[in-house]
C-alpha positions in Angstrom: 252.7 19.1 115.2 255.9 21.4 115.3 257.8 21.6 117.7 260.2 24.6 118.6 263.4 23.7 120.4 264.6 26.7 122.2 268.2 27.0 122.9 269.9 27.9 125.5 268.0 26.0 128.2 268.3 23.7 130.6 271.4 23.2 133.0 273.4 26.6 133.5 277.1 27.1 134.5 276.5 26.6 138.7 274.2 24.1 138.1 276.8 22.1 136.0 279.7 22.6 138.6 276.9 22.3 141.0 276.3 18.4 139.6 280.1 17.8 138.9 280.9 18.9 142.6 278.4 16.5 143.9 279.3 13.6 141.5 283.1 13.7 142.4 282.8 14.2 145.9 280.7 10.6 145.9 283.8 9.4 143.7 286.6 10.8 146.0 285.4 10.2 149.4 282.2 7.8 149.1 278.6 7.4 150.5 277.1 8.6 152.1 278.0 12.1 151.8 275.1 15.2 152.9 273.7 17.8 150.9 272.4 21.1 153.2 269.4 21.1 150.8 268.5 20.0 147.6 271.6 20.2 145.1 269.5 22.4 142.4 265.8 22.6 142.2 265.0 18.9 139.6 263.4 15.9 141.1 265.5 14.0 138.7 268.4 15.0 139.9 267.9 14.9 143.2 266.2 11.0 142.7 269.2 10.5 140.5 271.8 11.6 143.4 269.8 9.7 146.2 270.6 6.3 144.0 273.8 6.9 144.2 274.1 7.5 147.7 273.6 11.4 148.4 271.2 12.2 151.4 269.8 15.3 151.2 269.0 16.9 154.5 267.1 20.3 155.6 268.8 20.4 159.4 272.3 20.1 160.0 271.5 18.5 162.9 270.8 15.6 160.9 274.1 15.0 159.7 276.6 13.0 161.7 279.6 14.9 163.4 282.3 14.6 161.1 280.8 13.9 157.7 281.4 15.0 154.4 279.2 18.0 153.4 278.0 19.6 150.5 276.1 22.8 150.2 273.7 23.2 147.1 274.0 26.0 144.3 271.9 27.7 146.2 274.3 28.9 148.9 273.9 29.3 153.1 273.9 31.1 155.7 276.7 32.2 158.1 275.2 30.8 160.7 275.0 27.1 159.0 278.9 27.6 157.9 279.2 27.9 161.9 276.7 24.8 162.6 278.9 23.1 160.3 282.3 23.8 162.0 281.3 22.8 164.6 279.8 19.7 163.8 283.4 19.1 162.6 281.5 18.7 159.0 283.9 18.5 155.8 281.9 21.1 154.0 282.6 21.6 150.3 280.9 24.4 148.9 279.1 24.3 145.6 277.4 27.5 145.6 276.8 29.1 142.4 279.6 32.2 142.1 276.7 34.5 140.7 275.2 33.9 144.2 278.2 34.1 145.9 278.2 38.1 144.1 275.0 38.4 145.9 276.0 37.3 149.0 279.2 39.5 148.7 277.5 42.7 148.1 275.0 42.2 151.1 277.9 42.1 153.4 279.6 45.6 151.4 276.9 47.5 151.8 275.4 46.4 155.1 278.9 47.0 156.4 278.6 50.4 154.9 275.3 51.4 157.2 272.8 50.5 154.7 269.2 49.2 154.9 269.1 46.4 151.9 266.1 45.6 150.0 266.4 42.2 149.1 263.8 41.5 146.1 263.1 37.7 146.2 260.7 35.5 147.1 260.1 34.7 150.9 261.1 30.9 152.2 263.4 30.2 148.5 266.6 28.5 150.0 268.8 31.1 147.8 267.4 34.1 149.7 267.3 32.7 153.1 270.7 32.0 152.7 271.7 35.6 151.6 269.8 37.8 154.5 271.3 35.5 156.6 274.7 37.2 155.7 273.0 40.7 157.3 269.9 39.8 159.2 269.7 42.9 160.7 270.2 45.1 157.6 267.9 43.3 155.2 264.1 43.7 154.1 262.2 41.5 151.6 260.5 42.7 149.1 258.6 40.3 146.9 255.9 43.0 144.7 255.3 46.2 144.0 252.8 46.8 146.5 255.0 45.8 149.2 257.9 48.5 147.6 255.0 51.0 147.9 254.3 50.3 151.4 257.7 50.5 152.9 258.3 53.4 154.9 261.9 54.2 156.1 263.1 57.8 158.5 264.2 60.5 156.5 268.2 59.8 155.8 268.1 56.3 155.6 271.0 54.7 152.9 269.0 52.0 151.1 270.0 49.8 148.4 268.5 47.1 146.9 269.7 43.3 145.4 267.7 40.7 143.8 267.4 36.9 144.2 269.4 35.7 140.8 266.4 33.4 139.8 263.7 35.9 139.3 262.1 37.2 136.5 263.5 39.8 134.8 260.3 41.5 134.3 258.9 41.1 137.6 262.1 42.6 139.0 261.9 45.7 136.9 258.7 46.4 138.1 259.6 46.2 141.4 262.6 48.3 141.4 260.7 50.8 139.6 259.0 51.3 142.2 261.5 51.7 144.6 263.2 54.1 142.5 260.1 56.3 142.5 259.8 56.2 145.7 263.6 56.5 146.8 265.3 58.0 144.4 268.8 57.9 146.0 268.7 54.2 146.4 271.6 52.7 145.3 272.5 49.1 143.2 275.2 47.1 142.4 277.4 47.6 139.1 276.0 44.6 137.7 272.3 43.0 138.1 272.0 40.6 140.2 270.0 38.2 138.1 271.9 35.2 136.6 273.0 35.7 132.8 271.5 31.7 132.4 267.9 33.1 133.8 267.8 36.2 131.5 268.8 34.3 128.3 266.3 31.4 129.1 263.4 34.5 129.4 264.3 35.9 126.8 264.5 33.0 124.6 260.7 32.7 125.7 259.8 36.0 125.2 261.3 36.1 121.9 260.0 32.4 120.7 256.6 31.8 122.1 254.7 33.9 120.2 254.9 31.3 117.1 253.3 28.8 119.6 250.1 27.7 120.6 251.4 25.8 123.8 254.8 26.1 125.6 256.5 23.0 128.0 258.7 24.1 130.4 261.1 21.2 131.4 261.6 21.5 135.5 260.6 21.0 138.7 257.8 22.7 140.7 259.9 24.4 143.3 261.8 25.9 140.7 262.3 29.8 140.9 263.7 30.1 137.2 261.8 27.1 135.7 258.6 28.8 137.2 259.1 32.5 136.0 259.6 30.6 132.1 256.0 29.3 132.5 255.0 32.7 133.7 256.1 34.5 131.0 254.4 32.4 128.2 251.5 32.5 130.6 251.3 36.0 130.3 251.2 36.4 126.9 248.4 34.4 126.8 249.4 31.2 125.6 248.6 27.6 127.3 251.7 27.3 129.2 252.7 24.0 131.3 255.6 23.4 134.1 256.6 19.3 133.9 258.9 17.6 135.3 259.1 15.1 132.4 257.3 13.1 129.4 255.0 11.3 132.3 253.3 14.8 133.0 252.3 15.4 129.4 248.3 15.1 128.8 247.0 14.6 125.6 243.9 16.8 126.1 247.1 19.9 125.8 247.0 19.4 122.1 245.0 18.7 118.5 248.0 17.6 117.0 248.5 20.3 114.3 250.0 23.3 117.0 253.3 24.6 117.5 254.8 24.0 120.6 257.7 26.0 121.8 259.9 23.4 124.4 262.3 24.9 127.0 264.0 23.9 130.2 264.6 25.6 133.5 268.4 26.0 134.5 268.1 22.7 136.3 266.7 20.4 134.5 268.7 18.1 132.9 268.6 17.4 128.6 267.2 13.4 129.1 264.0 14.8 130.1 263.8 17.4 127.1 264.6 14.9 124.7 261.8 12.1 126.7 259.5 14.7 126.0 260.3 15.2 122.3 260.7 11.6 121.4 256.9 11.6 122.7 255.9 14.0 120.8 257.0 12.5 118.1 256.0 9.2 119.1 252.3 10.6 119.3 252.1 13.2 116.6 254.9 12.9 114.2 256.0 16.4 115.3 258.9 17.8 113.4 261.4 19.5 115.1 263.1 22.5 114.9 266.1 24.5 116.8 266.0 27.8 117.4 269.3 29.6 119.5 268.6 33.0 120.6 271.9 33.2 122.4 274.9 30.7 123.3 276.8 30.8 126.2 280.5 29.5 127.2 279.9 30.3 130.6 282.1 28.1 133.2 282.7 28.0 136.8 285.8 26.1 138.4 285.0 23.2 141.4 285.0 24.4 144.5 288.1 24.5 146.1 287.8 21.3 148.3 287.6 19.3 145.4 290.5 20.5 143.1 292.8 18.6 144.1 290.7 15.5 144.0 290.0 16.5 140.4 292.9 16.8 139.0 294.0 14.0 136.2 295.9 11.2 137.0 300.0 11.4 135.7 300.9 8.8 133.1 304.0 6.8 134.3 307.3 9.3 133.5 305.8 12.5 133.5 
């Protein structure tokens, strides 16, 4: 066996200061502290949090009036910022700054008298959180059949945004659509859809056609770690989503393939390099790196927790 290592994968830039925020907010102010969702999309992390004293909760109801908050990388709702003030909550916020963009330009343009479609995927916590910001100005729009069936009186200012998670590929198909359809719809600057997501695709795209089978490290309710499997899938190669080495099954390989190994934006290394000591365990697969593109992407903590963050001074400075 040979095994392709593709690089970049695994944790991105907000899911990095996503993890540090949490970690040092359990340092600075103690357990328990509450997390409005799960911190990223990993059952590992999330198992690995809840040992250390991190209860994640779906209701904010469920949190007791004056405890220390986080929200997840995936952002909120104006309306739970609210709930949280007055719950008298110390809410730090760890959402992702490429969602925060997203958030930012629903407001712009719904301020501006526009009907946004939001591409995404219906129920995923990062787009509940962003039609939140304009309830009343947003549509979904999660295929191209549903772009085709939308219907809007003549003189209507539309624009569209995208969930940053999705494919890149699926996305393009959509807006196409819409484009052909409304040709004066408008977009942001800048896609929408996270630099980490596109270079993990594209490493895929690029990568997988040397392979006979591709593992995607990450968890099942994650967007980006779901469109990676998607991607291989299409091209018609056996394609598998695990959380770690425990999922592997045998009957996946003869022993003499090439496998292509990646990892959603949330999952952490330990469980690529579980899976590859397996392998190698099992088949005496070689490895072999392969980096399509690097990245040197990093986002500062969130405000609340600067201060805590800072380094201790040595005595006489």
């Amino acid at each position: 066996m040979h095994i392709i290592l593709a690089a970049p994968r695994g944790f991105c830039a907000g899911v990095n200061m996503a993890i540090e925020s949490l970690d040092l907010a359990i340092s600075a102010f103690g357990t328990p502290i509450y997390v409005y969702h799960e911190i990223v999309h990993n059952k590992y992390v999330v198992e690995t949090f809840q040992a250390k004293g991190a209860v994640f909760v779906d209701h904010l109801e469920d949190v007791p009036e004056g405890a220390n908050l986080l929200f997840s990388a995936h952002g909120v709702s104006p309306q739970i910022r609210q709930v949280a003030r007055e719950r008298r909550l110390y809410a730090i916020d760890a959402t992702c700054p490429l969602v925060t963009k997203v958030h930012l330009e629903a407001v712009r343009y719904a301020k501006q008298g526009y009907t946004i479609l939001l591409i995404g995927h219906d129920g995923h916590d990062e787009v509940v959180g962003t039609m939140g910001e304009a309830p009343h100005a947003m549509v979904l729009v999660e295929s191209p059949e549903a772009a085709d069936a939308l219907e809007f009186p003549p003189g209507t200012k539309l624009a569209y945004l995208t969930q940053t998670t999705l494919s890149v590929d699926d996305a393009n198909r959509i807006i196409a659509r819409l484009r052909a359809k409304f040709p004066q719809i408008e977009c942001p600057p800048k896609d929408d859809i996270c630099y980490a997501t596109q270079n993990r695709q594209e490493a895929v795209r690029l990568l997988s056609d040397e392979a006979q089978v591709v593992l995607v490290l990450g968890s099942q309710n994650s967007s980006n770690s779901q469109r990676l499997r998607e991607i291989a899938a299409e091209r018609g190669i056996a394609a598998y989503l695990i959380d770690g080495a425990a999922d592997i099954d045998l009957d996946w390989f003869t022993g003499d393939e090439t496998v292509l190994i990646t990892a959603g934006a949330s999952a952490p290394e330990s469980v690529v390099q579980e899976c590859l000591a397996f392998l190698q365990a099992r088949f005496s697969a070689t490895v072999e790196s392969r980096t399509i593109r690097t990245e040197e992407v990093h986002f500062a903590l969130p405000k609340e927790l600067r201060s805590v963050a800072l380094p201790v001074p040595r005595a006489g400075e």
